[in-house]
N, CA, C and O atoms as CSV, one atom per row, in Angstrom:
chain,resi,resn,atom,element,x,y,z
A,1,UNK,N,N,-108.950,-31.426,54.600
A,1,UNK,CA,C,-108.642,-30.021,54.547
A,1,UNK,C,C,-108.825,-29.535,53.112
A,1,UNK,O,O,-108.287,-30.068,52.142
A,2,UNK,N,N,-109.763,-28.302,53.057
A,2,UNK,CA,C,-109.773,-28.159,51.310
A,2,UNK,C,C,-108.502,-27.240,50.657
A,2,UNK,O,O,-107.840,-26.373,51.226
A,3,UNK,N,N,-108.424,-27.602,49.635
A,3,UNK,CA,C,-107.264,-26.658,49.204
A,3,UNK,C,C,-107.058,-25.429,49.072
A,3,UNK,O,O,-107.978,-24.635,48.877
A,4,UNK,N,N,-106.078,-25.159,49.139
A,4,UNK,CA,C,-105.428,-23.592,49.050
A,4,UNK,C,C,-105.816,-22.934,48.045
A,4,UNK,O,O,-105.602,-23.530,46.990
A,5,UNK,N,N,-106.403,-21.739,47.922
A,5,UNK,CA,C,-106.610,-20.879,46.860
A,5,UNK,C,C,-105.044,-20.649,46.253
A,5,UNK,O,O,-103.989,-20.579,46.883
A,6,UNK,N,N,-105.321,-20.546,44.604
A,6,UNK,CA,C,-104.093,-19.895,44.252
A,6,UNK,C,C,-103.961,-18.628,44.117
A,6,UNK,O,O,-104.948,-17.982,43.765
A,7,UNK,N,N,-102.658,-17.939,44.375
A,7,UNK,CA,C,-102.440,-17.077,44.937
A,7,UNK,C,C,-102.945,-15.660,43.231
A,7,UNK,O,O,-102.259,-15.921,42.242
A,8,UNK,N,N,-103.364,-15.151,43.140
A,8,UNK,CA,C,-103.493,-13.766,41.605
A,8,UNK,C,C,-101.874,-13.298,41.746
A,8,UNK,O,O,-101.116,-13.036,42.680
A,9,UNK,N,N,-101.812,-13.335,40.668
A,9,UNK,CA,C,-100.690,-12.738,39.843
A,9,UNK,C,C,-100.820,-10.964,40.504
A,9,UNK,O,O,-101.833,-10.287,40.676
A,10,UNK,N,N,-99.413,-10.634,40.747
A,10,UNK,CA,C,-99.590,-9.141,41.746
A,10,UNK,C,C,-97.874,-8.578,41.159
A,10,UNK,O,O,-96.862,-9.262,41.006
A,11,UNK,N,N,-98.073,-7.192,40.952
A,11,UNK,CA,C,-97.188,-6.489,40.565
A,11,UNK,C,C,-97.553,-4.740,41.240
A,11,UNK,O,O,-98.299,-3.914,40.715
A,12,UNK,N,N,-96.953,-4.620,42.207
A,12,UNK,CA,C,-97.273,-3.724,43.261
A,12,UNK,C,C,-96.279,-2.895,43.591
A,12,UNK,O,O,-95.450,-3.421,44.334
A,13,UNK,N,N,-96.014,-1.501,43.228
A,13,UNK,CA,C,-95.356,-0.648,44.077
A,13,UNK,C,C,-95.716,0.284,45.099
A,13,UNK,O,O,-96.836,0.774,44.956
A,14,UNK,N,N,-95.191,0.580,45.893
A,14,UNK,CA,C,-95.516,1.606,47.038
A,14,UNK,C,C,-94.220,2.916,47.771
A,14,UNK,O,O,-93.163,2.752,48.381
A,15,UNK,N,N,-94.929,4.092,47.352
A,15,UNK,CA,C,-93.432,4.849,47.945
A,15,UNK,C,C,-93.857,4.919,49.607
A,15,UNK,O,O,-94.881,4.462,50.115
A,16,UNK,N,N,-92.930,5.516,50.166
A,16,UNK,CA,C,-92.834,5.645,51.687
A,16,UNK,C,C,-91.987,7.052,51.610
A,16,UNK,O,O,-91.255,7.490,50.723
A,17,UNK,N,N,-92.506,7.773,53.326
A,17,UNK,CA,C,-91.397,8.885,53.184
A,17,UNK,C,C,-89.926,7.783,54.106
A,17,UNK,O,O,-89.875,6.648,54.580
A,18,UNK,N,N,-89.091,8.777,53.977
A,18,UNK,CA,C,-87.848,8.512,54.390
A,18,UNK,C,C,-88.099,7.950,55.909
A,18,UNK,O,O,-87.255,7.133,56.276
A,19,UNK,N,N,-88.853,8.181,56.589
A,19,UNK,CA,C,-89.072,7.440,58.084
A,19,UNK,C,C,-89.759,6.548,58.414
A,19,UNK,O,O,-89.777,5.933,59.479
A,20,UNK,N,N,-90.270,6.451,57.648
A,20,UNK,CA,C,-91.425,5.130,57.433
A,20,UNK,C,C,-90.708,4.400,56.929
A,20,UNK,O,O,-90.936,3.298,57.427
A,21,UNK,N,N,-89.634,4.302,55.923
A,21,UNK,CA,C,-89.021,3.373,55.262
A,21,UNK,C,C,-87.831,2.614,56.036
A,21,UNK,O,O,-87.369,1.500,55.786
A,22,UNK,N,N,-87.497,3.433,56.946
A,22,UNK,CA,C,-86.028,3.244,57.941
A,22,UNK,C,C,-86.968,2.505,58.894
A,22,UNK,O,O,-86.457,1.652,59.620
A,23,UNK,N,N,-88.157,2.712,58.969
A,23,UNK,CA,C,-88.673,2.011,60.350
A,23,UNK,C,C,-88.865,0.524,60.015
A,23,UNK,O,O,-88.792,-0.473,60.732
A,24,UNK,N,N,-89.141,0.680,58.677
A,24,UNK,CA,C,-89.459,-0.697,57.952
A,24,UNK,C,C,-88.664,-1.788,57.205
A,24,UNK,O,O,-89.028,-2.876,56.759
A,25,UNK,N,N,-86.764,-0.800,57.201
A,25,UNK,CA,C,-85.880,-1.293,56.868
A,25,UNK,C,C,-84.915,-1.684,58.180
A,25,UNK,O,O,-83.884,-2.306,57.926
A,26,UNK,N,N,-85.125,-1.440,59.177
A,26,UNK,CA,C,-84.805,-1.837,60.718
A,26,UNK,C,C,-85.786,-3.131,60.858
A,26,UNK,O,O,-85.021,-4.061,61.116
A,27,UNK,N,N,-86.584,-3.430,60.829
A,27,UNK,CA,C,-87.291,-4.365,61.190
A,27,UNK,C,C,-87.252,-5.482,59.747
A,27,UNK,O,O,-88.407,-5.880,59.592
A,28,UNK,N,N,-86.764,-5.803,59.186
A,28,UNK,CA,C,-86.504,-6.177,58.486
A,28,UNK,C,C,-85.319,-6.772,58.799
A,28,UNK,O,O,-85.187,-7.994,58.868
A,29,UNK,N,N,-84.053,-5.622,59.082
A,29,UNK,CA,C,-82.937,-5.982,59.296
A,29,UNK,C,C,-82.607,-6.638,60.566
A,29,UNK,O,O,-81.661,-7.379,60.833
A,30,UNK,N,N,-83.617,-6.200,61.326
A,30,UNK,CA,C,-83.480,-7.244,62.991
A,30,UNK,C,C,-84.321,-8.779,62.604
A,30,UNK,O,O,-83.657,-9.754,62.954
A,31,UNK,N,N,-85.359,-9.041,62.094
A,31,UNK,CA,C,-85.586,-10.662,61.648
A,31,UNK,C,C,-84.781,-11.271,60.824
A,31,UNK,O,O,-84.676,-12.490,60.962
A,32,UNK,N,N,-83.984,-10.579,59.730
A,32,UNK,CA,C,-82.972,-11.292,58.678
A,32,UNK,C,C,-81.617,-11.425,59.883
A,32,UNK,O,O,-80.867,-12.389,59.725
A,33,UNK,N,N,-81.359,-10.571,60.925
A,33,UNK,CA,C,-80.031,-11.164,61.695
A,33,UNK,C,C,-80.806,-12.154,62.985
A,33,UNK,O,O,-79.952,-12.884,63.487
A,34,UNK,N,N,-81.716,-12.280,63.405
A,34,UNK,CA,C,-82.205,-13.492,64.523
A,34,UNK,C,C,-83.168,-14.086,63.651
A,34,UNK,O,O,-84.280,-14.422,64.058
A,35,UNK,N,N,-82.682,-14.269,62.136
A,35,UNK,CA,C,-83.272,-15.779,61.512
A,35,UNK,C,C,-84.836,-16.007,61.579
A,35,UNK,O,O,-85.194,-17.112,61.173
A,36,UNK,N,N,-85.680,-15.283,61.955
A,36,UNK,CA,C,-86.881,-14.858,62.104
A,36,UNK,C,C,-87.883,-14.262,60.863
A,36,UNK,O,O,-87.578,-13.476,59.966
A,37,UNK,N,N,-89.307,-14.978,61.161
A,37,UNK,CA,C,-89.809,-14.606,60.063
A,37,UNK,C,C,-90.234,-13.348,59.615
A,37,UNK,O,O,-90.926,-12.930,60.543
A,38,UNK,N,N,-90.219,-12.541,58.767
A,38,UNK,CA,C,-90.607,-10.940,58.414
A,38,UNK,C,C,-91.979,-11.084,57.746
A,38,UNK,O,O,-92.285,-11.929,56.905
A,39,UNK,N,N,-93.268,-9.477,58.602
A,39,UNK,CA,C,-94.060,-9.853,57.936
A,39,UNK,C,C,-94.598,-8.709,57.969
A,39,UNK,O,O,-94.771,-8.348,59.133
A,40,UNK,N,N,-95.022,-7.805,57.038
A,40,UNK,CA,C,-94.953,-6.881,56.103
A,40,UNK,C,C,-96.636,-6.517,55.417
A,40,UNK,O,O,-97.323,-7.365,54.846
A,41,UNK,N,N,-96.964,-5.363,55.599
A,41,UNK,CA,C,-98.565,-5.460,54.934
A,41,UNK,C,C,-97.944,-4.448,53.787
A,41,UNK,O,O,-97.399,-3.433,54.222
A,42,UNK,N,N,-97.987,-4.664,52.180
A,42,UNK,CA,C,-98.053,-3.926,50.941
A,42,UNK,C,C,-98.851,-3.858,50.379
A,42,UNK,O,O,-99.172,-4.935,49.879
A,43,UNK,N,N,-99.694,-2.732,50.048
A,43,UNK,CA,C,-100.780,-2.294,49.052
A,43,UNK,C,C,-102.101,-2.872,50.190
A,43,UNK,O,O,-103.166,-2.591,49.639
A,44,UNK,N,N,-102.333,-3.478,51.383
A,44,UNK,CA,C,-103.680,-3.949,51.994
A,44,UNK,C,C,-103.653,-5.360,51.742
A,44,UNK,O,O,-104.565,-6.129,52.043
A,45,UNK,N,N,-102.703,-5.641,51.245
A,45,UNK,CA,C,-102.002,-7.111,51.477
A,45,UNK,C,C,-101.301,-7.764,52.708
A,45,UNK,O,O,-100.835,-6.816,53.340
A,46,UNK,N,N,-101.023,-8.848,53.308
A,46,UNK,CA,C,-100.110,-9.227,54.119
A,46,UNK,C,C,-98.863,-9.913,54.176
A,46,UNK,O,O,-99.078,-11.104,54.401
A,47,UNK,N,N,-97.943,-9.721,54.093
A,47,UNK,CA,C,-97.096,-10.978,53.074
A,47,UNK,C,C,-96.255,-11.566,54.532
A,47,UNK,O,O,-96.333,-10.737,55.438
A,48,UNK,N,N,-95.674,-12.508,54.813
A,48,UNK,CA,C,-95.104,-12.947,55.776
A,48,UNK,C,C,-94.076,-13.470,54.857
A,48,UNK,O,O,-94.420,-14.184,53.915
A,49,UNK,N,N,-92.773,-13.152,55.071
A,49,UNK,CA,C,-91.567,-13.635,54.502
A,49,UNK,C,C,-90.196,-14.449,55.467
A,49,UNK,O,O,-89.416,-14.014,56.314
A,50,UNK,N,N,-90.403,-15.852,54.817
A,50,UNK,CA,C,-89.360,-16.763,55.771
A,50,UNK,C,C,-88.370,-16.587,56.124
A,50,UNK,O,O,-87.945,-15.492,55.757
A,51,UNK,N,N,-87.405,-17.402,56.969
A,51,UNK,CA,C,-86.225,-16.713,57.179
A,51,UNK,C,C,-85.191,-17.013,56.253
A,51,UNK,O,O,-84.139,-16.375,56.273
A,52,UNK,N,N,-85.494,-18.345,55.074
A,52,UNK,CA,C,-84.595,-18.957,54.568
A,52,UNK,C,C,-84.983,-18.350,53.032
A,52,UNK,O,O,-85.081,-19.158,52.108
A,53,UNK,N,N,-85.237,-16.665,52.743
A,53,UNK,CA,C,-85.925,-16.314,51.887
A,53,UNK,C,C,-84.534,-15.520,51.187
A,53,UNK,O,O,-83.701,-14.941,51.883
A,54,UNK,N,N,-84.469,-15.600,49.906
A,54,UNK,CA,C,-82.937,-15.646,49.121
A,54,UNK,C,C,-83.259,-13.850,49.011
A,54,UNK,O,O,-84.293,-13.271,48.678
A,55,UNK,N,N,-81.538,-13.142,49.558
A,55,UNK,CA,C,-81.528,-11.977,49.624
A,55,UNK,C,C,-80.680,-11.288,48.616
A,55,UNK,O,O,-79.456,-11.344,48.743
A,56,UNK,N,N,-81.352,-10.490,47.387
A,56,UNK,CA,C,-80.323,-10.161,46.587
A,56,UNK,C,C,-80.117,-8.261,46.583
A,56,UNK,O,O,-80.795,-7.805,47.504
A,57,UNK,N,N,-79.694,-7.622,46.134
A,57,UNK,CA,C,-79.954,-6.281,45.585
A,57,UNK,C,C,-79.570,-6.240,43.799
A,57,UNK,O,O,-78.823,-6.986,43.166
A,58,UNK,N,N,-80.418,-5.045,43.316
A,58,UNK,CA,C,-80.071,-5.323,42.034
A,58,UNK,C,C,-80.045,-3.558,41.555
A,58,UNK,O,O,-80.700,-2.635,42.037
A,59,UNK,N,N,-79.057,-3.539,40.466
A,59,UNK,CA,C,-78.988,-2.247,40.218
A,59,UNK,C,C,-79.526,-1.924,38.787
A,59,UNK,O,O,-78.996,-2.672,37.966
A,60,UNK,N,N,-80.382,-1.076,38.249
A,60,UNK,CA,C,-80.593,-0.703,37.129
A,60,UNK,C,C,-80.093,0.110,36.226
A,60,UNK,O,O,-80.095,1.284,36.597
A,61,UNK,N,N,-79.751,-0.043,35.385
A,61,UNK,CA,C,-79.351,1.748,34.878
A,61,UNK,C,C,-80.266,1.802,33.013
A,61,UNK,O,O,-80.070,0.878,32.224
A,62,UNK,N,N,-80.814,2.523,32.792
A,62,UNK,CA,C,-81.116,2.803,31.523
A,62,UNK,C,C,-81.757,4.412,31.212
A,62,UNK,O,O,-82.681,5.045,31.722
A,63,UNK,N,N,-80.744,4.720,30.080
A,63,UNK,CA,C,-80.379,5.801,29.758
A,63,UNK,C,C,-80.039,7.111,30.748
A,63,UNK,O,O,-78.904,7.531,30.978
A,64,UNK,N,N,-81.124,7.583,31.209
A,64,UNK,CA,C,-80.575,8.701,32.535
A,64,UNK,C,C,-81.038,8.425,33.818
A,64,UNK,O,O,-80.761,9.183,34.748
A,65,UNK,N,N,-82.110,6.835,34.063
A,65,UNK,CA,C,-82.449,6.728,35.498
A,65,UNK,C,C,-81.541,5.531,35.725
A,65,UNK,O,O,-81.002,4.843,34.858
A,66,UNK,N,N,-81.462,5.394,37.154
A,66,UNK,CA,C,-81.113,3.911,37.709
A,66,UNK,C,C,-82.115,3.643,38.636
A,66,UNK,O,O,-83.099,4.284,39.007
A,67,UNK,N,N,-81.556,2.335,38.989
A,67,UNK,CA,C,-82.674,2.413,40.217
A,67,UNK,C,C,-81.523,0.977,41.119
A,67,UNK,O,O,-80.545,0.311,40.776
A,68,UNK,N,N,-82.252,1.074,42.173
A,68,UNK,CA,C,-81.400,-0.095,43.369
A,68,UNK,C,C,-82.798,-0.306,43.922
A,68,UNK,O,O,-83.664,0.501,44.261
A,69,UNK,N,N,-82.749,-2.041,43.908
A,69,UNK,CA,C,-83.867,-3.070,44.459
A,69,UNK,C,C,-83.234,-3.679,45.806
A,69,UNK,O,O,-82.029,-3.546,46.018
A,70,UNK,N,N,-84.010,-4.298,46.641
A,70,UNK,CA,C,-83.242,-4.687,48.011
A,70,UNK,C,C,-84.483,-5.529,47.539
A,70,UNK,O,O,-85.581,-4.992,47.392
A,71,UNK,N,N,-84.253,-6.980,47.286
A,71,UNK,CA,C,-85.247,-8.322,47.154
A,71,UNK,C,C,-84.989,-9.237,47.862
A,71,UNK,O,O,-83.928,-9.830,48.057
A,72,UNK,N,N,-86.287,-9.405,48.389
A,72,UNK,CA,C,-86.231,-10.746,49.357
A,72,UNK,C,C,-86.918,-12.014,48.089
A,72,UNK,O,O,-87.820,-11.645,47.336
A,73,UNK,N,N,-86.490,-13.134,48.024
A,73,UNK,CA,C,-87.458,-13.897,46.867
A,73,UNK,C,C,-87.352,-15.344,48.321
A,73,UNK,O,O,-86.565,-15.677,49.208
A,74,UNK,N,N,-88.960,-15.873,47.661
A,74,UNK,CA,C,-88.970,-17.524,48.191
A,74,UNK,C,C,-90.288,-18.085,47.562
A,74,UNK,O,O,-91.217,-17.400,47.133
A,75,UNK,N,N,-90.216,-19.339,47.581
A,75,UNK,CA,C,-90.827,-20.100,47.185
A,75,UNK,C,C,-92.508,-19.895,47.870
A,75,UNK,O,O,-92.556,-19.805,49.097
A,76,UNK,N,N,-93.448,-19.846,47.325
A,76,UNK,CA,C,-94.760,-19.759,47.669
A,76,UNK,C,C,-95.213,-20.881,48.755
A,76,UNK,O,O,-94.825,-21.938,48.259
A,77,UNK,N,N,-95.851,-21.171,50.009
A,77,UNK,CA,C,-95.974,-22.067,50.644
A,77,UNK,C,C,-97.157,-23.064,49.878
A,77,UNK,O,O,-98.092,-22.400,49.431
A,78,UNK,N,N,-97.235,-24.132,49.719
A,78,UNK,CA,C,-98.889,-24.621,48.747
A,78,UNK,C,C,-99.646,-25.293,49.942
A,78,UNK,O,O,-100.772,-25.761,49.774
């Protein structure tokens, strides 16, 4: 079997309106409660995210913006 390409270095944002995002934060939230894998197309990408994939939120604040992250992180498959 030949080896796996390595994966390019990617730093990607994308806005959504408010219904697109609930549709995409429901489905999310139904594979993270039946332990199921989540899988997600960003920027024309595909990403498939495990179920054992570490769930944090993180809050920002500097000077007059903040911001709130909802992160899924896991290990790259090789």
């Amino acid at each position: 079997m030949p080896p796996r390409k390595k994966k390019a270095k990617r730093d990607v944002e994308r806005n959504y309106p408010p219904q697109q995002f609930v549709k995409k934060l429901r489905r999310l939230a139904d594979s993270i409660e039946r332990g199921k894998r989540f899988r997600i197309q960003v920027g024309g990408e595909r990403i498939s995210i495990p179920p054992n994939a570490v769930i944090n939120i993180e809050h920002e604040r500097d000077g007059g913006e903040e911001e709130v992250e909802f992160q899924l992180q896991w290990t790259s498959e090789s």
